[in-house]
C-alpha positions as CSV (number, residue, x, y, z in Angstrom):
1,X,-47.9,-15.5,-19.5
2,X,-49.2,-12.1,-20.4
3,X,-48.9,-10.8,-23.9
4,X,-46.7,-8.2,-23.2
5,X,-44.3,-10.2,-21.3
6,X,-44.1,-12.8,-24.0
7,X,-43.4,-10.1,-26.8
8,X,-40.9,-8.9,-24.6
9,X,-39.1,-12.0,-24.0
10,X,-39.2,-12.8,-27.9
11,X,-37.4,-9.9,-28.6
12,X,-34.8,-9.9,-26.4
13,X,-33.8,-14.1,-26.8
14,X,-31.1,-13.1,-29.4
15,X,-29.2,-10.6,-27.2
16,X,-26.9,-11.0,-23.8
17,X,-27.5,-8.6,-21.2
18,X,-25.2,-8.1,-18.4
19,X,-25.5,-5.9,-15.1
20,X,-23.4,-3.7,-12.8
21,X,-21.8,-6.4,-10.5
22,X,-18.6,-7.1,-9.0
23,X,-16.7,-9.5,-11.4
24,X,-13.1,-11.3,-12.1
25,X,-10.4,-8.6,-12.1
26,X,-12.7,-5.9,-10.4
27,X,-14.3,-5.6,-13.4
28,X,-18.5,-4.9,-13.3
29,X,-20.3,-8.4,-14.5
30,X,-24.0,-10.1,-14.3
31,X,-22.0,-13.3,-13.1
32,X,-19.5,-12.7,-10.7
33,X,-17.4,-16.0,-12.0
34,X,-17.5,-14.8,-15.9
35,X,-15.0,-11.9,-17.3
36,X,-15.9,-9.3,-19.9
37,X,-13.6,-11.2,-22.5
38,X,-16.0,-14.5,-21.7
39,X,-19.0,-12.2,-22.0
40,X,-18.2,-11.0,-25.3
41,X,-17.1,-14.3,-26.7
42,X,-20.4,-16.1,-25.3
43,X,-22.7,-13.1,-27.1
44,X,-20.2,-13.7,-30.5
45,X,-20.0,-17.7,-30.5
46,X,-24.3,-17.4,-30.0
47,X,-24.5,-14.7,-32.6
48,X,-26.5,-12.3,-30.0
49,X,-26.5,-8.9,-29.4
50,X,-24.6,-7.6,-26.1
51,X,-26.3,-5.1,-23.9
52,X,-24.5,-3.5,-21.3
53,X,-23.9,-0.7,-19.3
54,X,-19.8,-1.5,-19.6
55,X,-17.7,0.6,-21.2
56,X,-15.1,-1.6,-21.1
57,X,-16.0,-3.5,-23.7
58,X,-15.4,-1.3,-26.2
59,X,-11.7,-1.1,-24.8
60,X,-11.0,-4.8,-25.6
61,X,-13.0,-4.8,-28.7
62,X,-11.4,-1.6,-30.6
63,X,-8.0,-1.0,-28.2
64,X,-6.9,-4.4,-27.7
65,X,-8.6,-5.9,-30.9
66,X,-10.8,-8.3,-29.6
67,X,-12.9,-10.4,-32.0
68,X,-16.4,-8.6,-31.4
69,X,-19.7,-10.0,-31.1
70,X,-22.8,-9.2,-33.9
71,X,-23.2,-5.9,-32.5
72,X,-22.9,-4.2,-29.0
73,X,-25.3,-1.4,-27.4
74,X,-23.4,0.4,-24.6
75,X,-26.2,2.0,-22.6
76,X,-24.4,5.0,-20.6
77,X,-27.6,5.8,-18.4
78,X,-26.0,8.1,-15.2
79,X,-28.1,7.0,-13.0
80,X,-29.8,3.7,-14.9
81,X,-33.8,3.9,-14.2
82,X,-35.6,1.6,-14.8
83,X,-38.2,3.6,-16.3
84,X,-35.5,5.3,-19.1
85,X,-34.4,1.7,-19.6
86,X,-37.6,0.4,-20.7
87,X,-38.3,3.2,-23.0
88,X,-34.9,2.6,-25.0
89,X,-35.1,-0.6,-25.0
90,X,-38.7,-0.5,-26.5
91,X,-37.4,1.5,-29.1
92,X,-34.6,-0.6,-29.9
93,X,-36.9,-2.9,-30.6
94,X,-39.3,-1.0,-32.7
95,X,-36.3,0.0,-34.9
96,X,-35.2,-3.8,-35.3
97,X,-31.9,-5.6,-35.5
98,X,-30.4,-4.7,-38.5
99,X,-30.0,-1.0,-37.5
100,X,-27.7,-2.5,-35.0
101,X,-25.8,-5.2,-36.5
102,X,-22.2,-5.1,-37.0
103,X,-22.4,-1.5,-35.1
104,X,-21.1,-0.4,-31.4
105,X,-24.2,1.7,-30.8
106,X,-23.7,4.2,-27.4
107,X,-27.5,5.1,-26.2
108,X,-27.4,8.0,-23.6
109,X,-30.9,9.4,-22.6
110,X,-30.8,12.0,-25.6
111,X,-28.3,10.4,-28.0
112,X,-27.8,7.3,-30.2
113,X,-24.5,6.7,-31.9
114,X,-22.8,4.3,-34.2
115,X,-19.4,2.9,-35.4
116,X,-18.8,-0.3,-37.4
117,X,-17.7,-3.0,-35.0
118,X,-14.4,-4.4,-36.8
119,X,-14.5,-6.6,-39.6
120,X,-18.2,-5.9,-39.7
121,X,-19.8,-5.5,-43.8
């Protein structure tokens, strides 16, 4: 395995990704049997960090009060490339984890913002 590919995969064991698919409830999932409240109680119960290009996860976790996981990057990429993707992600991970723990962080291609996830110190 490559250097680069090994690094990569290093830094990103601690975090859950999911994908734009058709899900449970019409919602967008990775895994088409596994619902966005399951998502963020797998990446919370693991203690990992939940990527995702769904919004809707900030619904349950600050509308509907939903116990969050250790932090939460929205990535709100309109179209997502590939390209822009690796970039932010690269610089996620030159910044390190504790800039994003116990923070909803929104990433567009020009912007990074934060709010304390609840109950987070």
């Amino acid at each position: 395995m490559p250097d680069e590919v090994a690094g990569r995969r290093k830094h990103t064991e601690g975090c859950v990704f999911t994908a734009a698919w058709r899900g449970c409830g019409g919602h967008r999932q990775s895994n088409p049997g596994i619902c966005d409240e399951q998502v963020i109680g797998f990446a919370r119960d693991q203690q990992r960090i939940l990527l995702s290009f769904d919004r809707d996860h900030g619904d349950l976790i600050f509308g509907r009060a939903f116990a969050p996981p250790r932090a939460v990057v929205y990535l709100r990429l309109y179209p997502p490339n590939t390209e822009t993707l690796e970039q932010i992600l690269a610089g996620l991970m030159a910044l390190g984890e504790k800039i994003l723990d116990g923070q909803f962080t929104v990433i567009s291609e020009d912007n990074m913002r934060q709010r304390a996830l609840p109950g987070a110190s």
